[in-house]
C-alpha positions in Angstrom: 0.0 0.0 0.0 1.3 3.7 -1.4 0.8 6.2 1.3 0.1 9.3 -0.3 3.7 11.2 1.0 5.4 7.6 -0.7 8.3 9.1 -2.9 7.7 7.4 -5.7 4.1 9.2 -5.7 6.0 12.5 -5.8 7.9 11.3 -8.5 4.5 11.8 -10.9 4.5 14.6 -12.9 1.7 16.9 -12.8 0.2 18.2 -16.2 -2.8 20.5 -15.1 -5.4 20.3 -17.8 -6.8 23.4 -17.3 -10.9 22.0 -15.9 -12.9 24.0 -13.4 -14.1 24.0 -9.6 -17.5 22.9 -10.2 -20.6 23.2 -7.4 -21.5 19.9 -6.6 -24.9 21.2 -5.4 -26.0 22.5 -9.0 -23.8 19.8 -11.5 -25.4 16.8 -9.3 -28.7 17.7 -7.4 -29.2 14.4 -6.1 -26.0 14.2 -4.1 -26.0 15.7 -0.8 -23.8 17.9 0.4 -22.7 18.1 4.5 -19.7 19.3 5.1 -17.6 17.4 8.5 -17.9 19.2 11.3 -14.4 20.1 11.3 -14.9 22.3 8.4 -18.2 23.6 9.7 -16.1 25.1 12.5 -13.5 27.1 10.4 -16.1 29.2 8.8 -18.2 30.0 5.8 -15.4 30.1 3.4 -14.5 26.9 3.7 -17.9 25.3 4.2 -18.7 26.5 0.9 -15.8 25.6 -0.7 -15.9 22.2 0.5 -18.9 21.5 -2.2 -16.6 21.9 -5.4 -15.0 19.6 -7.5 -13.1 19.5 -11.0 -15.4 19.0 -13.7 -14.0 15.7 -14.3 -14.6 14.3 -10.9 -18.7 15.9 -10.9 -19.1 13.7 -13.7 -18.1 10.8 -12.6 -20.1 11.3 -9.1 -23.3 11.7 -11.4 -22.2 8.0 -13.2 -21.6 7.0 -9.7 -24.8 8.3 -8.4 -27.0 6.3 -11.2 -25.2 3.2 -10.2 -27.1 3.1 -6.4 -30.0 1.3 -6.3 -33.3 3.4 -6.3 -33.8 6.0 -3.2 -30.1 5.6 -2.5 -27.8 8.9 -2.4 -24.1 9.6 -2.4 -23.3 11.9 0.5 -20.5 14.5 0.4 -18.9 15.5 3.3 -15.7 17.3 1.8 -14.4 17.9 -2.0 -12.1 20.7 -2.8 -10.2 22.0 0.8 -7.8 24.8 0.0 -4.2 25.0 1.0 -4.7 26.6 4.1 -7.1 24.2 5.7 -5.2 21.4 4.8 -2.2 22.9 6.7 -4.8 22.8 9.9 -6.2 19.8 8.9 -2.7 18.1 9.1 -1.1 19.8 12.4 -4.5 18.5 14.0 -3.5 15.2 13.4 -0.3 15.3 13.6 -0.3 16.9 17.0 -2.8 13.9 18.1 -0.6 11.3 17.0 2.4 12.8 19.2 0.4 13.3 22.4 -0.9 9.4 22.2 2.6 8.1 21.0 5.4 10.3 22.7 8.2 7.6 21.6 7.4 8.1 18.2 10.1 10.0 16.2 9.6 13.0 13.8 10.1 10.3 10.9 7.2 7.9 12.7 4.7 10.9 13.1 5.2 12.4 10.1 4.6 8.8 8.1 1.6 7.7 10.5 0.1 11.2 10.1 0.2 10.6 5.7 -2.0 8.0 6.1 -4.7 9.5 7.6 -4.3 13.1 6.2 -1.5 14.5 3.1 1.1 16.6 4.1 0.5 20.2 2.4 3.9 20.6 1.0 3.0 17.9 -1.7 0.4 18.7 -3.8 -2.6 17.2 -0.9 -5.3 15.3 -3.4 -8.3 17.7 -1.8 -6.5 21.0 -2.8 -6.5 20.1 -6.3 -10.3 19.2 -6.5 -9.9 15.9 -7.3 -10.3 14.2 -3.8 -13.6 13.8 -2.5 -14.5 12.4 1.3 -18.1 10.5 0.5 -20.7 8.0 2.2 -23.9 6.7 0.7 -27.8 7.5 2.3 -29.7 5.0 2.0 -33.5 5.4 0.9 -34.7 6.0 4.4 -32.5 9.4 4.2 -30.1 7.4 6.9 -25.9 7.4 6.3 -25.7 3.4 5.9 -23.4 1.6 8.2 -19.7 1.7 6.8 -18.3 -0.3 10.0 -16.8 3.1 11.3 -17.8 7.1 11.4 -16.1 8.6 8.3 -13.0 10.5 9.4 -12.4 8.0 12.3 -9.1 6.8 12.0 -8.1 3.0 12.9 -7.7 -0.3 10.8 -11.3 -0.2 11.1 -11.2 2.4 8.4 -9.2 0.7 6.0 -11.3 0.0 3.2 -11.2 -3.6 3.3 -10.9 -4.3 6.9 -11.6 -7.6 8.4 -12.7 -5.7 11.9 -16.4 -4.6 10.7 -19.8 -6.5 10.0 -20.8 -8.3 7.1 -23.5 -5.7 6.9 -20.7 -2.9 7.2 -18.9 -5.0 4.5 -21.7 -4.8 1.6 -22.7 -1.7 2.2 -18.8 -0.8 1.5 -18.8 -3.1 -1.5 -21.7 -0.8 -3.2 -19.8 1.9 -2.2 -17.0 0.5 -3.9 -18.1 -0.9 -7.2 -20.2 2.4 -7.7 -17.4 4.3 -7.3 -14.5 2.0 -9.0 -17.2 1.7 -12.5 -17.4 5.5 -12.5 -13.5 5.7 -12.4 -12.2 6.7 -9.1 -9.6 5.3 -6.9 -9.5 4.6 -3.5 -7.2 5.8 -0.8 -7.1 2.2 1.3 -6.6 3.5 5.0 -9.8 5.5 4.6 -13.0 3.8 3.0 -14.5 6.9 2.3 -11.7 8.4 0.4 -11.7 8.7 -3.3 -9.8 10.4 -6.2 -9.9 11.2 -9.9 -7.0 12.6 -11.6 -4.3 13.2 -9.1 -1.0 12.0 -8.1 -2.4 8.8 -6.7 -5.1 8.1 -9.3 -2.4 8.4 -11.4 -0.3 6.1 -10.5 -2.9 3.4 -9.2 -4.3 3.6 -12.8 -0.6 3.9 -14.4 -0.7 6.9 -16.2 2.4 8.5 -17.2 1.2 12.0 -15.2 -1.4 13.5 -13.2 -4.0 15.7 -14.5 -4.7 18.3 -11.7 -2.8 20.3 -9.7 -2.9 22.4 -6.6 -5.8 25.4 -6.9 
């Protein structure tokens, strides 16, 4: 498993093809759109934000979206997240890991932290607009039960853990084919975690370069 800091992933070169930040609200009205409460509480700017995507990745949520049975909706809780908050986003975690582990070295903390969030000195997947953090509702208007609360971090929230139910397990497995069919790629510490045209789609799918860059 790549973690997304892995040198060989910064090794990709990065050939911007020039798409747009979309609003997933008006390009895909049956998606919802709740940002985590972590961006909720660094303001307006950044709760809006958090419902744009590259053009590229808004169509593919829409193919991804008609592959859910009836009723069924896919949930967004973060897309684009601009420089800035991932800088917060990542001292948060890393500053969480250290005061748990107090052995760890710099080295240790600094690779435990990439797995849960990218390091903002390396083109992070969400600043480009390519990343998007999602869950699925199911008919009943309810998040269905992915084994773990999205943005929990543990090996429960590896995508294809062995810790959760079997209920847990299909409804990931929708989650998963939807999304693999429609072209995205998944991050595998973090179920919910998907990407289109970045350093790490890019090199899952073995592509000679990445599409988007940092916005």
């Amino acid at each position: 498993m790549k973690i997304i800091s892995d040198e060989r992933l910064l090794k990709v070169p990065i050939k911007d093809n020039g798409e747009k930040l979309v609003d997933i609200k008006k390009y895909c009205p049956k998606v919802i759109v709740r940002p985590g409460a972590y961006i909720k509480k660094e303001g307006e700017k950044y709760f809006f934000k958090a419902a744009f995507v590259r053009e590229g990745v808004a169509k593919r949520i829409l193919v991804a979206q008609d592959l859910l049975p009836e009723g069924y909706k896919i949930i967004l809780r973060c897309g684009y997240r601009p420089l800035s908050l991932q800088k917060k986003r990542y001292l948060w975690m890393y500053n969480k890991l250290k005061k748990k582990n107090s052995d760890w070295s710099k080295n240790k903390l600094a690779e435990e932290t990439s797995k849960c969030v990218a390091p903002p000195d390396i083109v992070p997947p969400h600043s480009t607009g390519g990343a998007i953090d999602i869950s699925i509702l199911g008919a009943n208007e309810r998040q269905l039960d992915m084994g773990t609360r999205l943005g929990e971090f543990n090996e429960k929230t590896y995508t294809k853990s062995k810790m959760i139910s079997s209920v847990a397990t299909n409804n990931r497995s929708l989650l998963i084919k939807a999304m693999a069919k429609a072209g995205f790629v998944n991050y595998p510490t973090e179920w919910w975690h998907w990407s289109y045209g970045d350093r790490y789609w890019a090199a899952v799918k073995k592509k000679r370069y990445s599409i988007y860059n940092g916005l």
